[in-house]
N, CA and C atoms as a LAMMPS dump frame, in Angstrom:
ITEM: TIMESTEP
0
ITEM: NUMBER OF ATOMS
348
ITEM: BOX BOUNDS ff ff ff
-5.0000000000000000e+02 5.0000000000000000e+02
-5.0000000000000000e+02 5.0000000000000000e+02
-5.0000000000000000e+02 5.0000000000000000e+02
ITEM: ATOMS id mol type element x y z
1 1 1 N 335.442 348.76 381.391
2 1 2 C 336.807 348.33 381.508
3 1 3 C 336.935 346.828 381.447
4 2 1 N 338.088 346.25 381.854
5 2 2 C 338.472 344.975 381.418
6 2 3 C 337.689 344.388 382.783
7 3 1 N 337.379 344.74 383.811
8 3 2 C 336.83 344.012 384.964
9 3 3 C 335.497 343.611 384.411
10 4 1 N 335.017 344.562 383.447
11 4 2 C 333.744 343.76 382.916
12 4 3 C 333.877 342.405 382.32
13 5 1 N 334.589 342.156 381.924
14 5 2 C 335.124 340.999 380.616
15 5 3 C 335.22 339.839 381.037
16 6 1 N 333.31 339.259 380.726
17 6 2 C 332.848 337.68 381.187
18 6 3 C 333.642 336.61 380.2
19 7 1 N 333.76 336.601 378.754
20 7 2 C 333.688 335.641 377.982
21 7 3 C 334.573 336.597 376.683
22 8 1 N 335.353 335.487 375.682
23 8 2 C 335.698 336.079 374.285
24 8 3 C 335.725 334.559 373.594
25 9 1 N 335.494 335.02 372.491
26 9 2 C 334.742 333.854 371.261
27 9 3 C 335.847 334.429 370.011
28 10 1 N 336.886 333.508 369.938
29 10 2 C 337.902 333.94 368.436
30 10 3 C 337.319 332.652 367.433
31 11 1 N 337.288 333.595 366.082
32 11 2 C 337.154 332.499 364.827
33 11 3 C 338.156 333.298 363.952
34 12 1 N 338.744 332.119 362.766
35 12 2 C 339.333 332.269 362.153
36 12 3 C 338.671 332.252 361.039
37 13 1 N 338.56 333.501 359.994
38 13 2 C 338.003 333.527 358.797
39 13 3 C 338.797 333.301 357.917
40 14 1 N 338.984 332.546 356.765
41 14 2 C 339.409 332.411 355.523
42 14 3 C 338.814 332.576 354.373
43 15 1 N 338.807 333.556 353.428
44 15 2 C 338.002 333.884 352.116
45 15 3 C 338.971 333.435 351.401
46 16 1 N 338.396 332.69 350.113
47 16 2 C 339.194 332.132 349.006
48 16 3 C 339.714 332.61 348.039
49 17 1 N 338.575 334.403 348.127
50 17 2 C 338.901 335.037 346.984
51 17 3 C 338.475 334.943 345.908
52 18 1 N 337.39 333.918 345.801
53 18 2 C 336.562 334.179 344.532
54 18 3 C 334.858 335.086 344.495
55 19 1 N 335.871 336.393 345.481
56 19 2 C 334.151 337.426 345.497
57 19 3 C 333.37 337.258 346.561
58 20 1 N 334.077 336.25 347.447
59 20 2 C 333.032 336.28 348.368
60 20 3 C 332.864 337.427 349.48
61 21 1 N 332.011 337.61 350.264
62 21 2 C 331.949 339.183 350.716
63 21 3 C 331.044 338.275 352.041
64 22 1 N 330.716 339.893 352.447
65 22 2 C 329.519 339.331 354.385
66 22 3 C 328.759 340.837 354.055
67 23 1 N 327.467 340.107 353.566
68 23 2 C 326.192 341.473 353.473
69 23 3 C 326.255 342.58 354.766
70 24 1 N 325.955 343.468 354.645
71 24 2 C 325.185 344.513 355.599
72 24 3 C 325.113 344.001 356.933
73 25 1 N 325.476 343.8 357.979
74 25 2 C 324.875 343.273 359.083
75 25 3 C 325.613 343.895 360.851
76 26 1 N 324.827 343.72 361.854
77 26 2 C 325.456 344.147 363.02
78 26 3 C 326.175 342.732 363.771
79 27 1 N 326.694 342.926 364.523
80 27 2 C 327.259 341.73 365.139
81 27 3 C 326.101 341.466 366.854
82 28 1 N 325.703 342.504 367.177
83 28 2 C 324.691 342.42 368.331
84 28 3 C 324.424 341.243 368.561
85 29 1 N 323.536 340.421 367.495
86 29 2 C 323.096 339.26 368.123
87 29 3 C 323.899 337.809 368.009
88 30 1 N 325.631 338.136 367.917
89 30 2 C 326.195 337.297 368.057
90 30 3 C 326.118 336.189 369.444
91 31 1 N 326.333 334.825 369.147
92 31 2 C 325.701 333.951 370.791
93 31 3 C 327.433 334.306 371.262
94 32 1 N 327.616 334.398 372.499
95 32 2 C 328.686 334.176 373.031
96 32 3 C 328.901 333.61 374.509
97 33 1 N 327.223 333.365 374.69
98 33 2 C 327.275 332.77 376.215
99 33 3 C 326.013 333.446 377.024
100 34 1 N 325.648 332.544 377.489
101 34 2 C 324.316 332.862 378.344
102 34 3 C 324.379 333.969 379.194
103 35 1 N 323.265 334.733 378.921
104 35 2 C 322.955 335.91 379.896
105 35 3 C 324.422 337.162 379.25
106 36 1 N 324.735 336.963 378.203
107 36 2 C 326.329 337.946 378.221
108 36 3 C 325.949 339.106 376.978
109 37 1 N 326.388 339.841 377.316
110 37 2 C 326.337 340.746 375.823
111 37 3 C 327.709 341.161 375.152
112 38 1 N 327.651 341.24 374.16
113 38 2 C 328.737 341.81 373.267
114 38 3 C 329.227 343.024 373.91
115 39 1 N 330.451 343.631 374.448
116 39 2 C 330.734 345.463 374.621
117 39 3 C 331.867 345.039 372.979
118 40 1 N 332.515 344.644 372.361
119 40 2 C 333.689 345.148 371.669
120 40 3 C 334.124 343.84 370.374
121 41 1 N 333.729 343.69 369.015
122 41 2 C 334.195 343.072 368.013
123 41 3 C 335.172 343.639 367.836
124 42 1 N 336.683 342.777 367.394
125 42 2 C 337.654 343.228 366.943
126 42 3 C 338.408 342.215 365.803
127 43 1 N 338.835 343.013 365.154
128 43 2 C 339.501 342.393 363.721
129 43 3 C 341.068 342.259 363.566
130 44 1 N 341.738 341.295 362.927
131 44 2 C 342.745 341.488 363.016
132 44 3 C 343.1 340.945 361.68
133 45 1 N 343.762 341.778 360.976
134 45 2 C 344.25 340.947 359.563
135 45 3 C 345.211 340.669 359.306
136 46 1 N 345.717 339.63 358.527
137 46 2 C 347.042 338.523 358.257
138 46 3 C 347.277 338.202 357.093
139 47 1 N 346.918 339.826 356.085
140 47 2 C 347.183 339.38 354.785
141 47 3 C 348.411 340.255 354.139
142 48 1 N 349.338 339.565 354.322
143 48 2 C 350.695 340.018 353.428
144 48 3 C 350.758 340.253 352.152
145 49 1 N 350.858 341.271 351.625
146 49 2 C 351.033 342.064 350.096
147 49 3 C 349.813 342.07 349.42
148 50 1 N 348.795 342.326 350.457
149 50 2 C 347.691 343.322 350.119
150 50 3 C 347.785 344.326 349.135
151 51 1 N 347.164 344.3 348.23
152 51 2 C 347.27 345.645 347.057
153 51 3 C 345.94 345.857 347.026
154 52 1 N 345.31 347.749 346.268
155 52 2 C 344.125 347.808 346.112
156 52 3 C 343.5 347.049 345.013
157 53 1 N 342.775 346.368 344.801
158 53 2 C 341.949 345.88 344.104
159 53 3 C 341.924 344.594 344.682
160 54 1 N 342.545 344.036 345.601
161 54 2 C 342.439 342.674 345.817
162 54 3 C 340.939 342.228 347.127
163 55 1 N 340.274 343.299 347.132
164 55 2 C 339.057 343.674 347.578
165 55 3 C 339.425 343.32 349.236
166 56 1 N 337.575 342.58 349.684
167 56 2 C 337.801 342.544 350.975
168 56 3 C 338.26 343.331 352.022
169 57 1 N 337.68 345.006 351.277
170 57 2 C 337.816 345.748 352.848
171 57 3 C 336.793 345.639 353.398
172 58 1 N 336.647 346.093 354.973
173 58 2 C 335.643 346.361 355.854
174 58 3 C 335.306 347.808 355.88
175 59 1 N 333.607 347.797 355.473
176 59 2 C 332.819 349.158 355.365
177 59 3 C 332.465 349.341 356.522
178 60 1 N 332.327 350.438 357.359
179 60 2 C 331.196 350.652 358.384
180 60 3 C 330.745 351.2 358.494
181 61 1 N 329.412 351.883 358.666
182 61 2 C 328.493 352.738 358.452
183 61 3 C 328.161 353.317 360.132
184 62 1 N 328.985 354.531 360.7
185 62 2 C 329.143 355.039 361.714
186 62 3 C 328.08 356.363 361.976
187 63 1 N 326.806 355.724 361.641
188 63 2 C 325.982 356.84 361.558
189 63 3 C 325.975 357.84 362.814
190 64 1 N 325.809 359.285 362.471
191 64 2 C 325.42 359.72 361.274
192 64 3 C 325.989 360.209 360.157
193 65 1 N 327.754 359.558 360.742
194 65 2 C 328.8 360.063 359.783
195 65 3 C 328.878 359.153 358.661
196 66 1 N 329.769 359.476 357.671
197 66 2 C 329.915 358.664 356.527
198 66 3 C 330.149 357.521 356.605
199 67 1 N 330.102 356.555 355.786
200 67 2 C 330.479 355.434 355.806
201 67 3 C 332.231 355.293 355.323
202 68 1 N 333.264 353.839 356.035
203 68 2 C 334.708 354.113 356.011
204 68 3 C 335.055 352.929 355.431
205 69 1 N 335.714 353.048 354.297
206 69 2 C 336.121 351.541 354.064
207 69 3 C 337.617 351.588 354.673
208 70 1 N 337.824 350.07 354.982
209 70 2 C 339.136 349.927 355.866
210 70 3 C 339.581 348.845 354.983
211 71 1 N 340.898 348.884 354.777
212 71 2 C 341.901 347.99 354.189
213 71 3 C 341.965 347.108 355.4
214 72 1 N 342.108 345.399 354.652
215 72 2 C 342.429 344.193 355.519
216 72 3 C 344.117 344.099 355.279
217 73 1 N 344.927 345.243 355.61
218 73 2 C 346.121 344.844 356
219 73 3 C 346.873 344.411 356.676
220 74 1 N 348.247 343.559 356.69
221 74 2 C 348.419 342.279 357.062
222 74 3 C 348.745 343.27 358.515
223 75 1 N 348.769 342.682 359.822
224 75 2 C 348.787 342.933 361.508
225 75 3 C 347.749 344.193 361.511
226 76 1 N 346.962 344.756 361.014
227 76 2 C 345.692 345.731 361.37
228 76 3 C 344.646 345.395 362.068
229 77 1 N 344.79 346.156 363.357
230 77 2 C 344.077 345.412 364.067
231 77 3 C 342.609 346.386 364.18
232 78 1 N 341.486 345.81 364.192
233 78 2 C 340.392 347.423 363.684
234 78 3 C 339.332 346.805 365.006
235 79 1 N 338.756 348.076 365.734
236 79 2 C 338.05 347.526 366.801
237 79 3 C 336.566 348.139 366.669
238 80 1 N 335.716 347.845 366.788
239 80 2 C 334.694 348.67 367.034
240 80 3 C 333.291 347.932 367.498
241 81 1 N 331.866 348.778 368.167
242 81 2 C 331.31 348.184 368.725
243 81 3 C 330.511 347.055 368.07
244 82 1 N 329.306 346.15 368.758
245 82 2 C 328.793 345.435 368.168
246 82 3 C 327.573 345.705 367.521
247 83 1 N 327.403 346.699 368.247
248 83 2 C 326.251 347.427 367.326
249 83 3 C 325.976 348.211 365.921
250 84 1 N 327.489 348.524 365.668
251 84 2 C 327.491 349.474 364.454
252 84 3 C 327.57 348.342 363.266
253 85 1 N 327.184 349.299 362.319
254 85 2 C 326.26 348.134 360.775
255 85 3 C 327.467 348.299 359.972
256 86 1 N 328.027 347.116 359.533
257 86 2 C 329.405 346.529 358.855
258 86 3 C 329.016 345.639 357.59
259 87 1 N 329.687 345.835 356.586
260 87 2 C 329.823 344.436 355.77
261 87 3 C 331.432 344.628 355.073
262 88 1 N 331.632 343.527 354.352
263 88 2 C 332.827 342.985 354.056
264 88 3 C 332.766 342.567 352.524
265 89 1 N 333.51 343.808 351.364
266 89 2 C 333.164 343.812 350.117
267 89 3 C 333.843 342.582 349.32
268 90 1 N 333.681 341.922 348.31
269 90 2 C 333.868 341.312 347.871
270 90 3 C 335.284 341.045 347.308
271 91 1 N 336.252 340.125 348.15
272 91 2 C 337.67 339.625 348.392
273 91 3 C 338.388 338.84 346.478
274 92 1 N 338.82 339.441 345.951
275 92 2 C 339.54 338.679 344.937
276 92 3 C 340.955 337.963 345.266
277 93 1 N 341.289 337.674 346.698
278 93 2 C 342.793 337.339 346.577
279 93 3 C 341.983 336.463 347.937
280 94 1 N 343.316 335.302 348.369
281 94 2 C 342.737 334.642 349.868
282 94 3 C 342.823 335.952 350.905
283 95 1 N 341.55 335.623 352.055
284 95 2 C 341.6 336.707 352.649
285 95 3 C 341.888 336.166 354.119
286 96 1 N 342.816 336.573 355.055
287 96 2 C 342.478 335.914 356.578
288 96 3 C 342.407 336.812 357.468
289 97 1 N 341.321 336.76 358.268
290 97 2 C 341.209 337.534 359.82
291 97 3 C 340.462 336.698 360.801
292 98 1 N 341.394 336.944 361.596
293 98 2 C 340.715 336.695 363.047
294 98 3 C 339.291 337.468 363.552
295 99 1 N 338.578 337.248 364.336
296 99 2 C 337.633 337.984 364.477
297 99 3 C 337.169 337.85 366.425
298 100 1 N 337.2 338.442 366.85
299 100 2 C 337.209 338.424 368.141
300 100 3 C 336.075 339.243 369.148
301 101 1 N 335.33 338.544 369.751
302 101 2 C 334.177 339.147 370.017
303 101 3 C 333.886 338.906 371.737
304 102 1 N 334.199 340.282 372.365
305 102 2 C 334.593 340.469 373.683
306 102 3 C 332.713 340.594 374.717
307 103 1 N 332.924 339.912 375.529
308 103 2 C 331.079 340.249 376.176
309 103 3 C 331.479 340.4 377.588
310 104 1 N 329.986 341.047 378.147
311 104 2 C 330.2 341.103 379.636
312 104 3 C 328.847 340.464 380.713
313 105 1 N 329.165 340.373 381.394
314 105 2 C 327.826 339.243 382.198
315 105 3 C 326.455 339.945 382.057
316 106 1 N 325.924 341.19 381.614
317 106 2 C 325.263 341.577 381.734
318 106 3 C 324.714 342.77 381.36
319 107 1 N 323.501 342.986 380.996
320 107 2 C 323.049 344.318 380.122
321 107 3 C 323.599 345.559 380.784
322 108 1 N 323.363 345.501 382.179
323 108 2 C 324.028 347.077 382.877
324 108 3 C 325.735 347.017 382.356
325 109 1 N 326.232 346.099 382.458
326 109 2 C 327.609 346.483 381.934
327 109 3 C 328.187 347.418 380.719
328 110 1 N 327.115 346.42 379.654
329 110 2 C 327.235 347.147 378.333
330 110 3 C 326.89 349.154 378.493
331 111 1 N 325.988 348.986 379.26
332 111 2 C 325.6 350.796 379.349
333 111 3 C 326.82 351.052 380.01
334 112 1 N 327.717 351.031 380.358
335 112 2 C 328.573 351.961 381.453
336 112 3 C 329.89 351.931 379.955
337 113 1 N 330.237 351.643 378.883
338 113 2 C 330.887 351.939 377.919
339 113 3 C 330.14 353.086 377.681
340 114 1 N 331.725 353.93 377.355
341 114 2 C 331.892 355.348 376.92
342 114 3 C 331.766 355.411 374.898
343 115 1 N 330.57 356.177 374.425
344 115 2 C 330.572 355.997 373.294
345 115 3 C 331.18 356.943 372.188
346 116 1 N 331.554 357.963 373.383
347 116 2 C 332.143 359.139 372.381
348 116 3 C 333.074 359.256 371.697
């Protein structure tokens, strides 16, 4: 719950749109503060008149289920843990999201999140 909630770390991403993308990767070993762990990355997108092809969705690979691509539509807010394996396909239009990455003082914390 929120009583866990030591620290949050917001960045603002901007893609230009010429293809650029974010390989395969987990967010786990994001730094957010000594002794803290990640429980919750969350996304928020701010792109007005989004159409398909203008790329830059978010894949996630929710094993052992399929993998989901998600549209970066403009106020979508997409949450999920820091552990699950994400990348970000290659953006042809400017792309903006916030990115928000929630931690708690300590490894026992992270175990007491419900994963089901």
């Amino acid at each position: 719950g929120l009583s866990q909630l030591a620290s949050q770390h917001v960045r603002l991403q901007i893609n230009l749109g010429l293809g650029g993308c974010y390989t395969m990767h987990t967010d786990q070993g994001t730094a957010v503060g000594d002794g803290q762990t990640l429980l919750v990355t969350a996304l928020f997108y701010l792109n007005d008149e989004w159409q398909p092809g203008d790329g830059g969705e978010l894949r996630i690979f929710p094993f052992p289920y399929q993998a989901e691509q998600i549209a970066p539509l403009d106020g979508r807010l997409v949450l999920f843990e820091p552990r699950m394996v994400h990348d970000v396909l290659p953006a042809f239009k400017k792309r903006f999201c916030f990115t928000l990455w929630c931690s708690a003082a300590d490894m026992a914390a992270s175990r007491q999140v419900d994963h089901r």
